[in-house]
C-alpha positions in Angstrom: 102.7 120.8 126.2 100.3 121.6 129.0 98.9 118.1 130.0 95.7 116.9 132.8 93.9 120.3 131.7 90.3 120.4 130.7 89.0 121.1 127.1 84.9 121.6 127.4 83.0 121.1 123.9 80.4 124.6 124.2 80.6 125.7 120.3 80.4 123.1 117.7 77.4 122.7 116.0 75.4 119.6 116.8 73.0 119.3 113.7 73.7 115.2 113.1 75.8 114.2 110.4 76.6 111.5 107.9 80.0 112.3 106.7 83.1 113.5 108.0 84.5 116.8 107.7 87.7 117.0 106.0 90.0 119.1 108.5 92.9 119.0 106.4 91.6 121.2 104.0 93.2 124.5 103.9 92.7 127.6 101.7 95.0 130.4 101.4 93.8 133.9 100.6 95.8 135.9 98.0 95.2 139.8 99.2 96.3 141.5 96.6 95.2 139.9 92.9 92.5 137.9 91.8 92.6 134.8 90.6 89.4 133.8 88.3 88.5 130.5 88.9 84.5 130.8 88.7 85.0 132.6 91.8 85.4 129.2 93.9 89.1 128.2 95.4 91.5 127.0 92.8 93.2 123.8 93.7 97.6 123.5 93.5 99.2 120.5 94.2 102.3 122.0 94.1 104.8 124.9 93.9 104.9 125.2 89.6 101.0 125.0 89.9 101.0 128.1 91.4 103.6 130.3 89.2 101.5 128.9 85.9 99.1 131.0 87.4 101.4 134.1 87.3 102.8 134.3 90.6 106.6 135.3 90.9 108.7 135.2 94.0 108.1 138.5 94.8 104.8 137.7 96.0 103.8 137.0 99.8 102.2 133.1 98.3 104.8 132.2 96.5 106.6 132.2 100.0 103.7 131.0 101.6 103.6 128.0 99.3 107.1 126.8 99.2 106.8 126.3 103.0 103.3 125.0 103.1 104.5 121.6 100.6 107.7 121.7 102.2 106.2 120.7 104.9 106.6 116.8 106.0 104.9 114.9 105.7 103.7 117.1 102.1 100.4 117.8 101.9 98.8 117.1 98.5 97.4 120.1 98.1 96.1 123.8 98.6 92.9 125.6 98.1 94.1 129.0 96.6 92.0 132.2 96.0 92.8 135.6 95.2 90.9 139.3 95.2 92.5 143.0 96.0 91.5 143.2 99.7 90.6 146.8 100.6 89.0 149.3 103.2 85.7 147.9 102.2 86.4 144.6 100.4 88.1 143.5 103.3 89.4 139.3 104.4 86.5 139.6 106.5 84.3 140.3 103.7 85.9 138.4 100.7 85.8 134.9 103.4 82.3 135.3 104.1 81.4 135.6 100.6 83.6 132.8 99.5 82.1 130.2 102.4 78.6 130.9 101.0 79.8 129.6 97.8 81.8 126.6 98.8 80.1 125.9 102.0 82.3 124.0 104.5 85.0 123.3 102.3 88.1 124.6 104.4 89.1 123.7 107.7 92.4 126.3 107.9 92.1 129.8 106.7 95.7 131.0 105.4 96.9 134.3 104.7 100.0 135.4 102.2 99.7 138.6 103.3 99.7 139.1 107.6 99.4 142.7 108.6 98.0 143.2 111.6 94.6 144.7 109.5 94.2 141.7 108.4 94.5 139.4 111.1 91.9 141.7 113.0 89.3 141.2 109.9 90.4 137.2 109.8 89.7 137.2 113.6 86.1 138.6 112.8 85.4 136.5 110.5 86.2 133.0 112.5 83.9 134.7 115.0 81.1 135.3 112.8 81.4 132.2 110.9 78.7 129.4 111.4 81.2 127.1 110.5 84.2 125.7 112.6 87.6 127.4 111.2 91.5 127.3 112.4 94.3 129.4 111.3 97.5 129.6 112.2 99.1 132.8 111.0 102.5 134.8 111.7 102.4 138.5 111.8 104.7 140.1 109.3 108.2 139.7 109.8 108.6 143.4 109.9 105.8 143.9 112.9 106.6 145.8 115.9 107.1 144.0 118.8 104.7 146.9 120.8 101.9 146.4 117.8 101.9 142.7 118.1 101.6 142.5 122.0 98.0 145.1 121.2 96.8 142.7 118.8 96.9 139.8 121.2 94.0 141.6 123.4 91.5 142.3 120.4 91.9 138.5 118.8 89.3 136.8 120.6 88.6 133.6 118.5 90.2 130.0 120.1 90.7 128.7 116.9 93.5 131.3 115.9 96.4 131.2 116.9 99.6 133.5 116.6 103.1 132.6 116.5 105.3 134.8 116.7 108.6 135.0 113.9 110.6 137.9 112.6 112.2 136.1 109.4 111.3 135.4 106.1 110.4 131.4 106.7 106.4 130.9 106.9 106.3 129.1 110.2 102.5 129.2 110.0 102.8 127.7 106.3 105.0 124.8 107.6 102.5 124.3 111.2 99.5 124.0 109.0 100.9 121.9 106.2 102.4 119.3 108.3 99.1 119.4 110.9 96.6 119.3 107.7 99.0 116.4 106.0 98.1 114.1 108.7 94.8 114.8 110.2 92.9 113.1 111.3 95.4 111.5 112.8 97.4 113.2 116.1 100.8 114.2 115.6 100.9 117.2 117.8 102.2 120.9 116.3 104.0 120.4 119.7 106.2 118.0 118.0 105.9 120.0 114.1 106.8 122.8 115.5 110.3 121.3 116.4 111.0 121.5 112.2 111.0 125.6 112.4 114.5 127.5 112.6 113.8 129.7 115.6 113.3 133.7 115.5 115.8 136.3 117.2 113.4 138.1 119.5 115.4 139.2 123.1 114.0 137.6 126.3 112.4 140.8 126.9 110.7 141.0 124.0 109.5 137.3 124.7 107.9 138.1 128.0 105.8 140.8 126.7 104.6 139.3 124.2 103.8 135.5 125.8 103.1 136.7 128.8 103.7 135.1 132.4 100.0 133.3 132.9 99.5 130.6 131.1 95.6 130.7 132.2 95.3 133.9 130.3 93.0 134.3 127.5 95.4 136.1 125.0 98.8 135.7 124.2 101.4 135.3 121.5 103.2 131.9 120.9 107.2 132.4 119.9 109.5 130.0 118.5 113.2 130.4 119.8 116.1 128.7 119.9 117.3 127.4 123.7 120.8 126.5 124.0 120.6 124.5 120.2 116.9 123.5 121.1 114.1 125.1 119.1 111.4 126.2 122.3 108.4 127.3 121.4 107.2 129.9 124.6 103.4 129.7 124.9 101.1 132.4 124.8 98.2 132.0 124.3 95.5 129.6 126.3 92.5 128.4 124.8 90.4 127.7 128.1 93.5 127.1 130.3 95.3 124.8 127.4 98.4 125.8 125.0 99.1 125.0 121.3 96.4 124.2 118.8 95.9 119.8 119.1 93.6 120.2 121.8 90.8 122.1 119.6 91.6 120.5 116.8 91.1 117.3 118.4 87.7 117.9 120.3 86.5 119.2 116.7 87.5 116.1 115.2 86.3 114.0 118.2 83.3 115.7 118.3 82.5 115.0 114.6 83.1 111.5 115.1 80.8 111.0 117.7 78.1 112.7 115.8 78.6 110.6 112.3 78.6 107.5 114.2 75.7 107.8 116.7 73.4 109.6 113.6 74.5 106.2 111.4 73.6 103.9 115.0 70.2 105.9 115.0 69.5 105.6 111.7 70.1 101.5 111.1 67.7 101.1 114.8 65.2 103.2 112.9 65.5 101.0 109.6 63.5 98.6 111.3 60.9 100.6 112.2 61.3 100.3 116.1 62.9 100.9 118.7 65.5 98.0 119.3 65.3 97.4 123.0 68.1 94.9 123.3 70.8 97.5 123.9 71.4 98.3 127.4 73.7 101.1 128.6 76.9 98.9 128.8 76.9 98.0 124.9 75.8 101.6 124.0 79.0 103.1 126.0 80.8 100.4 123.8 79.5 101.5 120.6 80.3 105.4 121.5 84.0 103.7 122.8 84.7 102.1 119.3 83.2 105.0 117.4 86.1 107.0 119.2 88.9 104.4 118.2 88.3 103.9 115.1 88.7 107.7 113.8 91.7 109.0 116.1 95.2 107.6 116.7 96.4 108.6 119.8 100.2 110.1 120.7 102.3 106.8 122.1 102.9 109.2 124.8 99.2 109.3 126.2 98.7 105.9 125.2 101.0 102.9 123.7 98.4 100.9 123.4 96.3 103.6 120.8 93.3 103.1 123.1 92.0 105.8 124.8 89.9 104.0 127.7 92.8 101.8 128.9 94.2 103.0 131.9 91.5 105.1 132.8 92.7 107.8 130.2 89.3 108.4 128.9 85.0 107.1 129.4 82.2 107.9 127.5 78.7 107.3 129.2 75.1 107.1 126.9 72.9 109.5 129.5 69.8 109.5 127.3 68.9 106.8 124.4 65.4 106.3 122.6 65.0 105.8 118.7 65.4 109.3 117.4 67.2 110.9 120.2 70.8 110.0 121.8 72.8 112.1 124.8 76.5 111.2 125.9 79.3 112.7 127.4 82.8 111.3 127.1 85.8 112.4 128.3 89.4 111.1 127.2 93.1 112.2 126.5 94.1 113.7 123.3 97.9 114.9 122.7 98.1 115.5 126.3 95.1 117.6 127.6 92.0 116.3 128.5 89.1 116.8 126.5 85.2 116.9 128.0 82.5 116.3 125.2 78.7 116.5 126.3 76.2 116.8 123.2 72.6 115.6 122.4 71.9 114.5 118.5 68.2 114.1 117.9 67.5 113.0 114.4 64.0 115.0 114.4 66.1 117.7 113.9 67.6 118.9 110.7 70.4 116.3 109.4 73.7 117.9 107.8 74.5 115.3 104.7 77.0 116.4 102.1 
């Protein structure tokens, strides 16, 4: 992994909050038959859950799903939900439909089915959406080389990522199942990734589709295998940083802040007043133990699973009164460095769900 980079927080909302988000939650989208479930996402827990509902393995999800809970640790279980995806009724469309519906109830989007159409209209949809999204997705097996290397310049969004595989194993479905069976703790897709039996592309084909700039904005991630070690070549960058932990962990870091600085704001205001005993040094201390008490951190950043020590991480309180806080921290998360700056004011509209 790329480590000692910068991550800067610019898009996630910052209406306050007073729960956490669940980021494990992930929903796969069935393309090509609808599954009636009062048009909301119909929950599996498990392979047989989803042949009672008349899938066979002839279907994209069935393959989709063995990989997904063969994932390990196994996730306990999988949104599902299924219309015919057209020219007009396309992911795009059917996504945003579905999030007004069940508002903010999946963290990764999944595909069964990953032509390059659909990735474009998933793409536009994460873009569009005003709520945070990841998806990890695989282009079908039977993609060209040349067609995947084009869609790596129209796929804009940082929170999708594509990796690269030519064989009938779901690497996306085994990524995002082990990543969403242990948020939101940090073991890094760096280290999932190692699980996936690596793809046959030639070096050549490699290069052009990764790239030779690891600063660049676009790019395609490809798992191979190295002289009997599975390498995964990065492609992609998301602001000068590789593989998916270091979103993922300033979304979660992020949210954290922001559930536990609306709850300090709240219990100062229970009194009525402002509670003028706290003085910068025990507000950065608060923000500090916010932090540790809703990540674990990779042994290899810190052994100690505190993200201060060694001078691995700060957070400073620039702005406090009794409806209104401002902080910036920055610290290490699964090797990259992540910069968080972010002003909650509870005057303003509070998120509760």
């Amino acid at each position: 992994m790329s480590r000692n980079r910068m991550v800067e927080i610019t898009d996630v909302s910052t209406n306050v909050a007073l729960t956490n988000r669940d980021f494990g939650a992930t929903l796969l989208l069935v393309t090509n038959k609808a599954i009636d479930s009062d048009s909301l996402p119909y929950t599996i827990t498990s392979l047989q859950e989803l042949i009672d509902l008349g899938f066979t393995d002839t279907d994209l999800a069935y393959r989709y799903v063995i990989d997904f809970f063969g994932s390990n640790p196994k996730p306990s279980s999988l949104q599902i939900y299924g219309e015919v995806v057209s020219t007009t009724n396309t992911v795009e469309y059917v996504l945003s439909s579905l999030e007004q519906r069940a508002k903010d109830s999946f963290y990764f989007v999944a595909l069964d089915d990953t032509k390059l159409d659909n990735l474009k209209s998933l793409d536009n949809f994460m873009k569009a959406s005003k709520y945070t999204h990841y998806a990890v997705v695989s282009p079908s097996k039977d993609a060209a080389v040349a067609d995947i290397i084009a869609l790596q310049e129209e796929l804009t969004s940082k929170r999708l990522l594509v990796l690269a595989y030519d064989k009938d194993y779901r690497a996306d479905a085994n990524l995002v199942g082990t990543k969403s069976s242990v948020l939101p703790y940090s073991t890094p897709m760096a280290e999932a990734v190692m699980t996936i039996p690596e793809s046959s592309y030639s070096l050549t084909e490699i290069n052009q589709m990764a790239g030779d700039d690891v600063e660049r904005a676009t790019g395609i991630n490809v798992v191979t295998n190295e002289e009997g070690i599975v390498t995964t070549t990065y492609g992609k960058s998301v602001d000068g940083i590789t593989w998916a932990d270091n979103v993922i962990g300033a979304d979660m870091i992020d949210e954290a802040l922001r559930k536990g600085w609306t709850q300090a704001l709240i219990e100062r205001n229970a009194t009525g007043k402002f509670d003028v005993r706290y003085g910068s040094a025990e507000l950065n201390e608060i923000g500090r133990q916010i932090i540790q008490g809703f990540v674990t951190y990779d042994w290899l950043d810190n052994i100690n699973g505190n993200p201060f020590s060694d001078g691995l991480g700060d957070l400073v309180v620039v702005v406090y009164s009794n409806r209104k806080i401002e902080y910036k921290t920055t610290l290490t998360f699964s090797g990259c460095i992540i910069a968080i700056s972010n002003v909650l004011d509870i005057n303003e509209k509070t998120s509760v769900s």
